[in-house]
N, C-alpha and C positions, 0 to 999 in steps of 0.2 A: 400474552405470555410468550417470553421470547422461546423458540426451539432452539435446543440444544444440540448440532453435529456431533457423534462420535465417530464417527469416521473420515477418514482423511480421502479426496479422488487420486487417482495415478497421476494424474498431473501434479498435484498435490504433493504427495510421494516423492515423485522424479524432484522438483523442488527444495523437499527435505533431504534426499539425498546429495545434493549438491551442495549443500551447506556440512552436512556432515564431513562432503568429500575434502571441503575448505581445512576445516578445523582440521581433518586427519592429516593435510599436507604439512599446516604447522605444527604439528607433534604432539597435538592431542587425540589422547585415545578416546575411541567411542565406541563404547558397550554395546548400543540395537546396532552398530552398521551394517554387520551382516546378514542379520533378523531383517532387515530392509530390503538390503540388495536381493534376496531372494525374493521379496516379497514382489521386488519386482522384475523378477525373470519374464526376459522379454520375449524366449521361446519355451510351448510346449511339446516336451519332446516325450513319444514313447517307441519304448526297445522290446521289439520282439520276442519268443519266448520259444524254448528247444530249438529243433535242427535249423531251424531259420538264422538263428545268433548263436557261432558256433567257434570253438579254436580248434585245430584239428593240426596232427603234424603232417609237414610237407616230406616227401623223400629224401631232400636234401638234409634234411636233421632241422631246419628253420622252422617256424609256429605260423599256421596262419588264422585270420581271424576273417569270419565273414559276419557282420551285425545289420540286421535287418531295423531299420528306424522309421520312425515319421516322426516329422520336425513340424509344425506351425505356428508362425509369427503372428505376437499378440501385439508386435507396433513394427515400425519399420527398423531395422537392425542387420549387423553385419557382425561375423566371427568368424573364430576359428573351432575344428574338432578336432578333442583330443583322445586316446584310447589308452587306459590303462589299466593295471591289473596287479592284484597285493606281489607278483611275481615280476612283473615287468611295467617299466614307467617310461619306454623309448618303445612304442609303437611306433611304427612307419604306417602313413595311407598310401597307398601303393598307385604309379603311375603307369597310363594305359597308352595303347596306338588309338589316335582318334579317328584313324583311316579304317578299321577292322570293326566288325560284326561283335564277333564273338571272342571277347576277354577271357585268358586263363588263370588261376590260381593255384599253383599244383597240379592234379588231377581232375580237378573242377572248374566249366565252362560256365559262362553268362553270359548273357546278349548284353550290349552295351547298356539298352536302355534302362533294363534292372540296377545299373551300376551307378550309386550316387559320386564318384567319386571328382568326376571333371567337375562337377559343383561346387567340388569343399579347396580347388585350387584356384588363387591365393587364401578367398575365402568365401563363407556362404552369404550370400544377400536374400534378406527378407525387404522385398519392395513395398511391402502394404501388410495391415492387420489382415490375419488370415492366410497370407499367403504359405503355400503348403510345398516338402518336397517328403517326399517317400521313397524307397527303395535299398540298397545293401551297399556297405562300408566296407571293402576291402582291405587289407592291411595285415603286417607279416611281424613278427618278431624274433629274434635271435634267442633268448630266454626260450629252454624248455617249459612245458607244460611238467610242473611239479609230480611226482609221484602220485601222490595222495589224490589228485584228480585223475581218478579211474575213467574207464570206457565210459558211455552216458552216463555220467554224475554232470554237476553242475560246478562252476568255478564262476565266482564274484567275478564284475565288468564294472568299470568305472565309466561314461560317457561322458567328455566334459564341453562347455558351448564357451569361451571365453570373447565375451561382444570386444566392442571397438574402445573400450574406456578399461580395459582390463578384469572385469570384475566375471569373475567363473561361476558357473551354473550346475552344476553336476549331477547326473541320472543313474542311480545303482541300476545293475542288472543283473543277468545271469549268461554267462557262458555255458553251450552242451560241449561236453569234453569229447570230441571222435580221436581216436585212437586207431582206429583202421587201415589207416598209409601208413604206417609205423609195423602194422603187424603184419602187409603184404611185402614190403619192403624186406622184413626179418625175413618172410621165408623163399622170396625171391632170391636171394645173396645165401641162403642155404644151400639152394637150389644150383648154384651159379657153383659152389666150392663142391657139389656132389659133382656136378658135370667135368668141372675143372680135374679130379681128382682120378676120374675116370678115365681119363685121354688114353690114346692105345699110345707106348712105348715103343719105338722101333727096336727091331731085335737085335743090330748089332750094338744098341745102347745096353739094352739087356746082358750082351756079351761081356761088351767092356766092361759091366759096373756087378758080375755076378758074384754074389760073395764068398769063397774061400773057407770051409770050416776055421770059426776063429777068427775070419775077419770083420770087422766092426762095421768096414766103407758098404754101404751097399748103394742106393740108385739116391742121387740127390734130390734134396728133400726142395721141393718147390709151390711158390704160395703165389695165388692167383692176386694179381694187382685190378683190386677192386676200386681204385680212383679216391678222389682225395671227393669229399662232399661240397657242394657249390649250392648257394641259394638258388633255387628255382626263377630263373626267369620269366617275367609276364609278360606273353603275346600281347 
């Protein structure tokens, strides 16, 4: 009695896919393609969970993000990584000194070697099934952190792997919302206008500017030049 295959092997697959790929090029649509292409995502990827995978505001008013991943390749494969979020869809991966130790992000240091990021430039190579990288994603965005994402709540993360033939891969996650540079920052610059506001007066300024029952003028009114915001540069 002849047996019956119901399953197809990954070579198989990769096969099917290629034929699919044909037909889609001349203009016909095909309903499993993408039931497929997942089926055959070439990397498994998982993303970290609380303070590990986190956005948090920089001083400058910019977003940063730091995502704790591990990647391993189930064939040999190359892409790229992408980050984004129902808020923002122009992440940047952020680039380092390869001469230095220790990488900054804002307020926050990492030894290089924690740093996946000289890996993911131009793009990440998986040389062999198995092959493994781990470690934190840097990356900064111009888009605030929405309201609605409080101190530690969590905010949706997109992780996308897009290999070498186009075809995207994507890992939901979860962002921890820090909010903490944001609120040292408020009352540093509080701080800065009590101080400012304080200054001792010279007394023949006091003189000139004393006011007159009935006069309006009195000592001019002066505001402390707190600087225009700049993204935070990374060491």
């Amino acid at each position: 009695m002849p047996i019956r295959k119901t399953r197809q092997s990954r070579e198989e697959k990769k096969r099917c896919l290629a034929r699919l790929q044909q037909l889609e090029r001349e203009g016909i649509d095909v309903g499993i393609f993408d039931k497929l292409v997942e089926e055959l995502r070439p990397v498994e990827i998982t993303v970290g969970h609380g303070p590990m995978t986190s956005v948090f505001d920089l001083p400058s008013g910019c977003v940063g993000y730091e995502v704790w991943v591990s990647m391993v390749g189930l064939e040999p494969v190359e892409g790229e990584i992408e980050l984004a979020t129902d808020y923002d869809d122009q992440i940047m991966l952020e680039n380092f000194d390869q001469r230095k130790e220790t990488w900054y992000l804002g307020r926050r240091s990492y030894h290089r070697t924690e740093v996946l990021n000289p890996f993911l430039d131009p793009c990440l190579r998986f040389r062999s099934r198995g092959h493994r990288f781990e470690g934190t994603i840097l990356a900064t965005g111009l888009a605030p952190i929405p309201p609605e994402y409080c101190d530690k709540k969590l905010a949706p993360l997109k992780l996308i792997f897009r290999d070498q033939f186009g075809h995207e891969f994507t890992e939901q996650a979860e962002l921890y919302v820090d909010r903490s540079a944001k609120r040292v920052l408020s009352t540093a610059r509080k701080n800065r206008l009590r101080d400012d506001g304080g200054l001792a007066v010279p007394a023949d300024m006091i003189t000139r500017h004393r006011r007159a029952p009935g006069d309006s003028v009195g000592l001019p009114e002066t505001k402390p030049d707190l600087g225009k915001p700049v993204c935070d540069s990374v060491e």
